[in-house]
N, C-alpha and C positions, 0 to 999 in steps of 0.2 A: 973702520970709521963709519962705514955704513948702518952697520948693525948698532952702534952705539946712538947716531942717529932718530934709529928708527924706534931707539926703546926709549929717547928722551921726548917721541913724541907719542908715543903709548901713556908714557907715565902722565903729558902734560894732559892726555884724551880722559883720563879714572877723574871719577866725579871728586870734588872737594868734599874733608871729614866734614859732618855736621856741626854748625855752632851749636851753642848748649841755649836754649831756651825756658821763659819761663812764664807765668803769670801773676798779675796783679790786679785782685781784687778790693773795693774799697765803699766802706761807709751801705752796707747791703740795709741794714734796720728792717731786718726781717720782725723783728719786737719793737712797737711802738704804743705805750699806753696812749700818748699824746693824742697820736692821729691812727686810730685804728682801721681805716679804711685806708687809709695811704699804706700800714703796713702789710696786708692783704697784698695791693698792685706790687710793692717792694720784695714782697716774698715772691712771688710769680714772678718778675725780673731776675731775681739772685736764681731761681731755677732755670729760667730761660739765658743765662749766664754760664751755672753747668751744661747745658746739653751744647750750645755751640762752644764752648771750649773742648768739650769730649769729641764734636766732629771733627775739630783742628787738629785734637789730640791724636787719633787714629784716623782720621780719612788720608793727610798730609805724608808728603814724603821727607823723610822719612818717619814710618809712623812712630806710637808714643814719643809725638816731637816735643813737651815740654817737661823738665825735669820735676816741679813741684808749681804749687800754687800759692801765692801767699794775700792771706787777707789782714790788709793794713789797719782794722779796725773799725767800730762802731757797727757791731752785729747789732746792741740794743737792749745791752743785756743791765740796764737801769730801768728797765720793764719788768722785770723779773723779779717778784716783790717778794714774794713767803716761796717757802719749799715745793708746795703743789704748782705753782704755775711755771719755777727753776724747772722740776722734772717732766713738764710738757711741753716749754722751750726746748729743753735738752733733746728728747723724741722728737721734736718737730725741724732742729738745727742736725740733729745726726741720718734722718732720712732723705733732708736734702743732700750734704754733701756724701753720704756713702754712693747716692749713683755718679758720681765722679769718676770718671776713666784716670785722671790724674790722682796717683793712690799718694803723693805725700803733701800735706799741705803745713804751712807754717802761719803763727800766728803772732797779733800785737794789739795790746789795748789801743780802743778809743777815747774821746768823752764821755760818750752817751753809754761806755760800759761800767761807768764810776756812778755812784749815786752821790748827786751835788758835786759833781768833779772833783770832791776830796781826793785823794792818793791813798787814804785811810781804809779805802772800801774796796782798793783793787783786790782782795781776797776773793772778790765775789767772780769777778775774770779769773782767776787761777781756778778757784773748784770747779769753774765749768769748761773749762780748756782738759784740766785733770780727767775729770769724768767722762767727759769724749773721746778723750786718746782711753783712754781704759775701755767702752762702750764700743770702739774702733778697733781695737787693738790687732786684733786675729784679719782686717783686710786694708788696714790703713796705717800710714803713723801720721800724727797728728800730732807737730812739732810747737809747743809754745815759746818762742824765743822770749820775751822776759817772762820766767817764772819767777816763784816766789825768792824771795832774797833776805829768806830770815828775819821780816819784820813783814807785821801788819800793813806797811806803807810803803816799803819799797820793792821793787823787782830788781834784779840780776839782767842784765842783757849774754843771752844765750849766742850763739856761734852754728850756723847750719853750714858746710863746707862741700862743696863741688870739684871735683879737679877733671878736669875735659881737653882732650887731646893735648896734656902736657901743665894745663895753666888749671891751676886752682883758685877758684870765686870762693870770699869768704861773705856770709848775708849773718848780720850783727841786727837782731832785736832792740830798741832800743823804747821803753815806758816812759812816753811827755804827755800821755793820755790826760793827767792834769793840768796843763802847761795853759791851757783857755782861762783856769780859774773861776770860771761863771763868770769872767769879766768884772771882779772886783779885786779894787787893790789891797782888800783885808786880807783875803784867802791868799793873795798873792806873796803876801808879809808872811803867813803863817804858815805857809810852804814850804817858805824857800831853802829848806833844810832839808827835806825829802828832796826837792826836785833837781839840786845841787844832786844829792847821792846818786840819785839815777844817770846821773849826766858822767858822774866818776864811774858807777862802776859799769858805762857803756865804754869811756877811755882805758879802763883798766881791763875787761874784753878784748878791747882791738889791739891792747901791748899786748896780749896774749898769744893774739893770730900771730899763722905765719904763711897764710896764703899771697900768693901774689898780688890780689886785687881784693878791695871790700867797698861792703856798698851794707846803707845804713835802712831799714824798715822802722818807718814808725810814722806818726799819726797826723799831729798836729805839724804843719812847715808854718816857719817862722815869718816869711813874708807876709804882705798886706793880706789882709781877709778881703777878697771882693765886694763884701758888704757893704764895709767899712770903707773901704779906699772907695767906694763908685756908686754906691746908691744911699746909701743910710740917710736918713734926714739929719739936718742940725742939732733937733732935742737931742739923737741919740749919738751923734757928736762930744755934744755937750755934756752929757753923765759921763761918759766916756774920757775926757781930758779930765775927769775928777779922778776917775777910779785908774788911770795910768797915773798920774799925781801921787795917789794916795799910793801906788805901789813902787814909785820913783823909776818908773819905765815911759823911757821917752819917744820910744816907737808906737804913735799914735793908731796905726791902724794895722800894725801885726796882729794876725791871728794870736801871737802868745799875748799872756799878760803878767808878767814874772819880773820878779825884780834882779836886778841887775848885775848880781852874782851869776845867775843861772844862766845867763846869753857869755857872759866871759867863759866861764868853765866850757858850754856849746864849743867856743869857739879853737878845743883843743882839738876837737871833730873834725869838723868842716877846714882845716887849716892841714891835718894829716893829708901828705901827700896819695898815700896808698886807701885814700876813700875816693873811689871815681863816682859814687853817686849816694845822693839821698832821697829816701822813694819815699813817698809820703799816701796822703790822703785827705780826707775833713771837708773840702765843702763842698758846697751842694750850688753852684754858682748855674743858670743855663746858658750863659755866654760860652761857648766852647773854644775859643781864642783861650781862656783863663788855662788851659791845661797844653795846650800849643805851645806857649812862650808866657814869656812874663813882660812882654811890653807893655802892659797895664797898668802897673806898677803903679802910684803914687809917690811911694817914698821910693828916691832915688841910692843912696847912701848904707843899701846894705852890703855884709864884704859878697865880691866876686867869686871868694872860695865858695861861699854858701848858694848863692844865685847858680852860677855855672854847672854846679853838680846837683840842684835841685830836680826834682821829677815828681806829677804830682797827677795823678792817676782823677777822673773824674767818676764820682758816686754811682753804685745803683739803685738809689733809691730814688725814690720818686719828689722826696719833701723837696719841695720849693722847685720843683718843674712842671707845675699839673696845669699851665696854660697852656695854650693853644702856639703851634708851630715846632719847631726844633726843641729838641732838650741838648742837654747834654749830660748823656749817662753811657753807662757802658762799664767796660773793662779793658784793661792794658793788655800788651805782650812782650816781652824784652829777648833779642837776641844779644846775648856778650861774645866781644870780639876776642881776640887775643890778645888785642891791643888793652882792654878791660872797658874799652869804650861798650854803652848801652847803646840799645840802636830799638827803639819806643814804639810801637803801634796800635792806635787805638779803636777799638772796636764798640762804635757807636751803637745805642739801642733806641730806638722808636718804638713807644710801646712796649712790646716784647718780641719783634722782629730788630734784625743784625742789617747794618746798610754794609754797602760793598767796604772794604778795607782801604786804609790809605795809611802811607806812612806818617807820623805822626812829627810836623815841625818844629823844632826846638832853637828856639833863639833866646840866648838868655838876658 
């Protein structure tokens, strides 16, 4: 009895297996015709981004502690006009992430990688995710979760799968990269026939898994735009209740602007029980509460599936923080339980310097 004892307190003394960890990256705009001096500081952030992920990665116990990286969109690649300047994005996007200590990274369209946020143009996101994994190939993989999906306009949501001490995590790509519309309800009408498909063949994806736990990557989240919900002025209200009209979408200050097939069909997603989260991306807000919780919220009345298992990474890009005081930029981290719960933490940037870490509150 003793000896039994003594080995049930041996075994309680052996360190616990490692949860499986990971990262999230979002909104870098390393390529910016727009503001090219912003895109300069925003590429120097997206590096200063790899090198403390690579300290985390191997300095930490235990080391190479995270399994992949995943960048939620809006590299900036609607900058990338003719062939010559594609092939010097592409050199310039493949020597940043090759000194990456984390060798698999996954990827998902933005807006800003569409030209006029058509869905029509997302070719131009497939040939250069293509040519990177190919350009990679021999020290990286470079995982595109929605590739091409046999038509000019839609993607496929791909399946990247992890199984770790026993529980298999399924991470489901998912293309809403046009889901903003440019904020008109025309594009939103002429859509809505792609953006429906995308939305099917991401359920028709996740009937496929057969992982214990999934969790959704992609772009644009469907709640209030902080812009919109909290600072916009009323002129831009005001065009605004024209162009949700014109698209018969009555969520005045969602980030989406889509007509009303596309949030029903949404809502096969966010309704599956075996999706414990939606990671997102897209704004560029400096209040850092907005990536905390969503107690900000304006519109009260979105479902609880969608809110609760929402997650929503804040930008490293510079556009619309270049005032004076706090930003808030950075990069996530996610530890998954066995339970499939995420457990967030967010790693703020000043500048191009990392402030101490904290865990990252979520109240939904």
């Amino acid at each position: 009895m003793k000896t039994l004892g003594l080995l049930l307190l041996l075994l309680a003394a052996l360190p616990g297996q490692a949860a499986m960890e990971f990262v999230q990256l979002t909104d870098p705009h390393v390529f910016d015709k727009k503001r090219p001096l912003e895109a300069v500081q925003s590429k120097a952030a997206f590096k200063a981004c790899i090198e403390r992920i690579n300290e985390l990665h191997t300095n930490s116990a235990p080391a190479n502690r995270f399994s992949f990286v995943a960048l939620t969109g809006d590299i900036g690649l609607d900058s990338l006009t003719d062939a010559a300047n594609t092939r010097q994005g592409l050199d310039e996007f493949r020597t940043l992430i090759a000194g990456s200590a984390v060798k698999t990274w996954l990827f998902v369209p933005g807006n800003n990688d569409l030209d006029g946020e058509f869905p029509t143009s997302i070719g131009k996101y497939h040939r250069f995710i293509s040519t990177l994994s190919n350009d990679l190939s021999a020290s990286m993989r470079i995982i595109d979760l929605c590739p091409s999906g046999g038509s000019p306009t839609n993607s496929r949501s791909r399946t990247f799968s992890l199984t770790d001490n026993g529980v298999t995590y399924d991470f489901l790509g998912f293309d809403n990269a046009s889901f903003k519309n440019e904020n008109t309800g025309e594009q939103a009408k002429r859509f809505a026939g792609q953006q429906v498909q995308n939305v099917v063949n991401l359920v028709t994806e996740l009937a496929s898994t057969t992982g214990d736990f999934a969790y959704v990557l992609y772009h644009i989240p469907e709640i209030d735009d902080p812009y919109y919900a909290r600072t916009a002025p009323e002129s831009v209200m005001e065009k605004r209740r024209v162009e949700k009209r014109i698209a018969g979408d009555p969520w005045l200050y969602s980030a989406w602007t889509v007509s009303p097939v596309v949030r029903q069909a949404w809502e096969k997603v966010t309704n599956e029980p075996r999706v414990m989260a939606l990671i997102a991306g897209h704004f560029h807000s400096s209040d850092r509460r907005v990536y905390e919780n969503l107690d900000w919220l304006k519109t009260t009345n979105y479902s609880l599936q969608s809110t609760a298992k929402l997650m929503i990474a804040p930008p490293i890009s510079c556009k619309l923080q270049t005032g004076p005081g706090h930003t808030a930029r950075g990069f996530r981290t996610y530890v998954a339980e066995r339970s499939g719960k995420l457990i967030p933490t967010t790693h703020w940037l000043q500048g191009i310097q990392f402030e101490p870490e904290s865990p990252t509150r979520r109240v939904p």
